[in-house]
C-alpha positions in Angstrom: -5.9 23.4 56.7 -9.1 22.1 58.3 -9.7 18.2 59.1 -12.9 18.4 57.2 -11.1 19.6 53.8 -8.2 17.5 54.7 -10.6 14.4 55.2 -12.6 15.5 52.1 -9.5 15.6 49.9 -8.4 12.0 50.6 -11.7 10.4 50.6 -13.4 12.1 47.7 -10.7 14.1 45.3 -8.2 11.8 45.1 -10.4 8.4 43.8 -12.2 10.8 41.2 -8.4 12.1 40.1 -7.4 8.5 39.9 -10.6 7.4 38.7 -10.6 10.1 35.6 -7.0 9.2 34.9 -7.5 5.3 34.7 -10.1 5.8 32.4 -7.7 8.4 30.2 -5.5 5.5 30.1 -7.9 3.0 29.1 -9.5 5.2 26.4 -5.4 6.0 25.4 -5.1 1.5 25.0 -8.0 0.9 23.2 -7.1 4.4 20.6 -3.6 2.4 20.3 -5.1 -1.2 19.6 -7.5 0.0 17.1 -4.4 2.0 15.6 -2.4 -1.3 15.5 -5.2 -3.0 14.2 -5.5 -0.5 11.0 -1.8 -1.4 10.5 -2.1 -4.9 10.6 -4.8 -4.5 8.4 -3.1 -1.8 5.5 0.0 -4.5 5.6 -1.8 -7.2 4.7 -3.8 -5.9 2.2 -0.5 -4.4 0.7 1.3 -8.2 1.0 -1.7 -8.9 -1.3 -1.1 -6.5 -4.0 2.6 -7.3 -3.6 2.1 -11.0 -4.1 -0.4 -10.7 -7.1 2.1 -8.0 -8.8 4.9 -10.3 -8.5 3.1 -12.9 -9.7 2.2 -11.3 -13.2 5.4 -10.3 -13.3 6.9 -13.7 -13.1 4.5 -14.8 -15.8 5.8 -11.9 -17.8 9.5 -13.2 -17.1 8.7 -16.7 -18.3 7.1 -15.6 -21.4 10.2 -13.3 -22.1 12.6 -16.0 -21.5 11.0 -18.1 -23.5 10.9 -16.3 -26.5 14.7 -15.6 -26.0 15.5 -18.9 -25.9 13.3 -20.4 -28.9 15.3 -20.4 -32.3 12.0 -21.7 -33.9 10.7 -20.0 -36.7 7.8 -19.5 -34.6 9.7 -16.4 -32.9 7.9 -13.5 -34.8 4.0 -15.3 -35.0 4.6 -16.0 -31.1 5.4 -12.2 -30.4 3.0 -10.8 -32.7 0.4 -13.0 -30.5 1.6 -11.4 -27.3 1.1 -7.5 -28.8 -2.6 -8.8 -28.7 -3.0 -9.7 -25.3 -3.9 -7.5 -22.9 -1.1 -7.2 -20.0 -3.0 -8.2 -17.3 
């Protein structure tokens, strides 16, 4: 192989190779972070919904258990109220 090729090679070919792959791997980190960052994102806003579900639902529980414990005669007009509410 001639010098000139040889010389061309090292001083030309292989900084744009590396150059082209660097950035490959740059765009490849920033494709990843914004991944990671949708993800973050999509688990907090489900946490949210999680929290605010289990929240009605405890409200639900209380009500329940408190009608199962009353022995008033109160019972049936307190039930009759809750048919009327909306569930959420």
């Amino acid at each position: 192989m001639p010098d000139w090729i040889l010389f061309f090679v090292i001083v030309v070919g292989i900084p744009v190779v590396f150059g082209v792959v660097g950035d490959l791997a740059k765009r490849w980190m920033k494709l990843k972070e914004k991944q990671l960052d949708l993800a973050i994102e999509h688990s907090g806003q489900q946490a949210a919904q999680s929290a605010a579900r289990i929240e009605r639902l405890e409200q639900r529980v209380q009500v329940l258990e408190r009608i199962a414990t009353d022995r008033s005669g109160m019972l049936a007009e307190q039930i009759e109220q809750l048919r009327d509410k909306p569930l959420n």
